[in-house]
N, C-alpha and C positions, 0 to 999 in steps of 0.2 A: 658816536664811537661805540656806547654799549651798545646801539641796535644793531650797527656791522658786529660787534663781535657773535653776540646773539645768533646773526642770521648764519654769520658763519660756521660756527660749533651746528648750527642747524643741517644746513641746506652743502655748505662746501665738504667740509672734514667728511661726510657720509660717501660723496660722490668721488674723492680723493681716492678712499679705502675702498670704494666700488673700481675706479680705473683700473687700481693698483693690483687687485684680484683678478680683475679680466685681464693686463698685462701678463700676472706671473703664470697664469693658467695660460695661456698663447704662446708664453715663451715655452713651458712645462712637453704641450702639447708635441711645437715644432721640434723642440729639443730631442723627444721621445722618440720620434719618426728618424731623427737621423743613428738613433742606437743601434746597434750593431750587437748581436749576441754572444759575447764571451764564455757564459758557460749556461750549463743544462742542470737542475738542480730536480729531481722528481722525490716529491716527497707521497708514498705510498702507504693509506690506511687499511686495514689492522696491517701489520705485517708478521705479526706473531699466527701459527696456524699457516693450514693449508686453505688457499683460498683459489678463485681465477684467473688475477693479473700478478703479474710480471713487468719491472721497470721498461722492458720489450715492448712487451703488451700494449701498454702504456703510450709511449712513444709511437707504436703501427696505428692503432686506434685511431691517435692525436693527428699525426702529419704522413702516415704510409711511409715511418723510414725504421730502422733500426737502429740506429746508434746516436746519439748525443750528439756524436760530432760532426753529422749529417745536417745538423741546427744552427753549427757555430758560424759565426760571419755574416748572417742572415740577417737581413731588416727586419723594423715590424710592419714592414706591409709584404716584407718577402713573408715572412713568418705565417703572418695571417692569424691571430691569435684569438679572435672571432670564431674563426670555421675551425681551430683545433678542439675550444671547448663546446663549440657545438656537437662536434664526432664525441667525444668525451661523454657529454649527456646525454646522448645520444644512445651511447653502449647498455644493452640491459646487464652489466656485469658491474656497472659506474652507478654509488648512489650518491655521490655528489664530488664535483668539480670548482678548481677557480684555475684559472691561470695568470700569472703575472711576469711584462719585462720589465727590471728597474734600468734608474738611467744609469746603474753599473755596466748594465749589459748583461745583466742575469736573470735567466729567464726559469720561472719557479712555476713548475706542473705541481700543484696540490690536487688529491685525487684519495678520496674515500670508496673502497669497491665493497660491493654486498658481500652480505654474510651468510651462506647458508646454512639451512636449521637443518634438512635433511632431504634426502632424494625419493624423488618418486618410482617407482616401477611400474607402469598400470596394466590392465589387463590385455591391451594391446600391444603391449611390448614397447610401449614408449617411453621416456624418460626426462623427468623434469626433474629442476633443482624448487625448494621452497624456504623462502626467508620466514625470520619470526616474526614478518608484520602479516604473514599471508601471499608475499608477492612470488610469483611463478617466475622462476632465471630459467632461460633454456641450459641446454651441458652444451659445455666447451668440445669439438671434435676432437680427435685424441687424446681427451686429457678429461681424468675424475679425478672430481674435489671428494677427500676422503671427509666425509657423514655418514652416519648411519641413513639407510634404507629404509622404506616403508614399499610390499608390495601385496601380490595375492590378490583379492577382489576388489579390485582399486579401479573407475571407471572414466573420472574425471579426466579429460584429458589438456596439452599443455596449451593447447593455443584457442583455446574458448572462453576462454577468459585472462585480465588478468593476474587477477589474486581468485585464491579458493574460495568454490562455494560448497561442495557440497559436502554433508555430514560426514563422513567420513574422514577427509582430509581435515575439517575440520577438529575433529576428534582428536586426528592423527597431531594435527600442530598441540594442543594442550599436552599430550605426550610428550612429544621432545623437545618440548620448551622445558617442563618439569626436568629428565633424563638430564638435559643441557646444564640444567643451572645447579644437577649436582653432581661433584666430582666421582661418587663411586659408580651410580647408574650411565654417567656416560662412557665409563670404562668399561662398565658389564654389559650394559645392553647394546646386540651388534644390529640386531633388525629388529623391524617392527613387521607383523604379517596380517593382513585382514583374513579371515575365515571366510566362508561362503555365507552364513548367519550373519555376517557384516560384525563379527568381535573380533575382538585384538588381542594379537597371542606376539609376548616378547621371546624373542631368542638371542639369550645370553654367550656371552664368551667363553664364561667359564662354567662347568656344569652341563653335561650333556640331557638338560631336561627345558622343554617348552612351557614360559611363564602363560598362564589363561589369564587376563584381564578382565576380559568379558566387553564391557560397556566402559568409554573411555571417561567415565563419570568418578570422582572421588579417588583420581589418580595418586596423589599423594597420600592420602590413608592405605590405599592400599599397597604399597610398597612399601611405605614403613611399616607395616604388618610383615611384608614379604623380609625385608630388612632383619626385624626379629626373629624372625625365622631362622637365615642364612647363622643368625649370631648364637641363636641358642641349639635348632634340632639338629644343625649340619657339624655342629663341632663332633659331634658322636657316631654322626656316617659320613660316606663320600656325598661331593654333590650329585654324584653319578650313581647313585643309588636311587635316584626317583628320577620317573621319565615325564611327570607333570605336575606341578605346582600349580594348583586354582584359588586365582582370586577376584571370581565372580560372583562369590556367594559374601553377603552382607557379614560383615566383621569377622566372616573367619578364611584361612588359611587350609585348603584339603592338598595334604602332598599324594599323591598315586606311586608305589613300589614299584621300581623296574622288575618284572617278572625274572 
């Protein structure tokens, strides 16, 4: 009697709760198939900010419909929810996807879309979007996502690679990464400009005069230089009183009088 109970705690009780799991997952499965979708539920990352998608968006990308309710009633093999988040991952606008139907019948678009750090303009007259990991977004047809610009002698262009390689945009991303993550410089500075010398000259919102950087090296010291500046010599003049502010010269600050 103790070797039956034995073998059974062993060998039965294991194969029981194995059945019982391939059962509820079978029933789970076929159960799932006959779901029918109730409602449409899109939940869209960041949504704060001007970005590329659109709950619209979203929906064209996933299944080519426009409205929610174009979904309702729908199975999931009408659905096809395979081939929507492959469209989805698919989007260079989409950095990451899930989809799910519950056996409610509610079917949840989760969808995280890029973020761009700033726009390119290049020498060509072309125009890419660029994330802060380095990745290259094409632009949306009638429609800009409001960033600041980087243009002027800019050569890289958007479909040869792609994330950035060359020095420049390189530069350029350390730039509006810093700008980004501080609330006054992203308010003040509208463009970023390459020179022919390949330096970087910022052009502010407010203040009719062009910031010199120089070399995109030791970005943050040097605009908290510029910072001090704005706090101590411009309380005493307009900002419009100088037409060049340089800060390419090692730890100091040369402002140029507007004639």
């Amino acid at each position: 009697m103790k070797n039956f109970t034995a073998q059974f705690k062993k060998w039965i009780l294991p194969a029981i709760g194995l059945l019982l799991l391939i059962t509820i997952t079978i029933w789970a499965t076929i159960k799932q198939k006959t779901v029918v979708c109730s409602e449409v539920v899109i939940k869209l990352e960041p949504q704060d900010g001007t970005y590329f998608l659109t709950n619209t968006h979203v929906l064209q990308i996933a299944s080519n419909v426009t409205s929610p309710n174009d979904l309702i009633g729908k199975s999931l093999k009408q659905l096809n929810t395979y081939r929507m988040l492959y469209n989805l991952r698919s989007s260079p606008y989409v950095a990451k996807a899930n989809i799910f139907l519950g056996n409610d019948g509610k079917l949840v678009i989760d969808v995280h879309q890029r973020e761009p750090l700033f726009r390119v303009i290049n020498q060509q007259g072309e125009s890419y979007y660029v994330e802060k990991n380095g990745l290259k977004i094409p632009t949306v047809p009638n429609y800009s996502v409001r960033v600041s610009v980087l243009s002027g002698a800019v050569d890289e262009q958007a479909h040869d690679s792609n994330y950035i390689h060359s020095e420049i945009l390189k530069g350029a991303l350390d730039i509006f990464s810093f700008i980004n993550a501080e609330p006054f410089w992203k308010a003040q500075i509208e463009q970023v400009y390459v020179d022919k010398n390949q330096g970087f000259l910022l052009i502010p919102q407010v203040g009719n005069h062009t910031i010199v950087v120089g070399k995109p090296d030791n970005i943050k010291s040097k605009l908290e230089k510029l910072k001090l500046f704005y706090n101590q010599a411009l309380t005493k003049k307009s900002w419009d009183d100088y037409s060049v502010i340089d800060l390419s010269f090692d730890g100091q600050v040369v402002a140029k009088k507007r004639n």
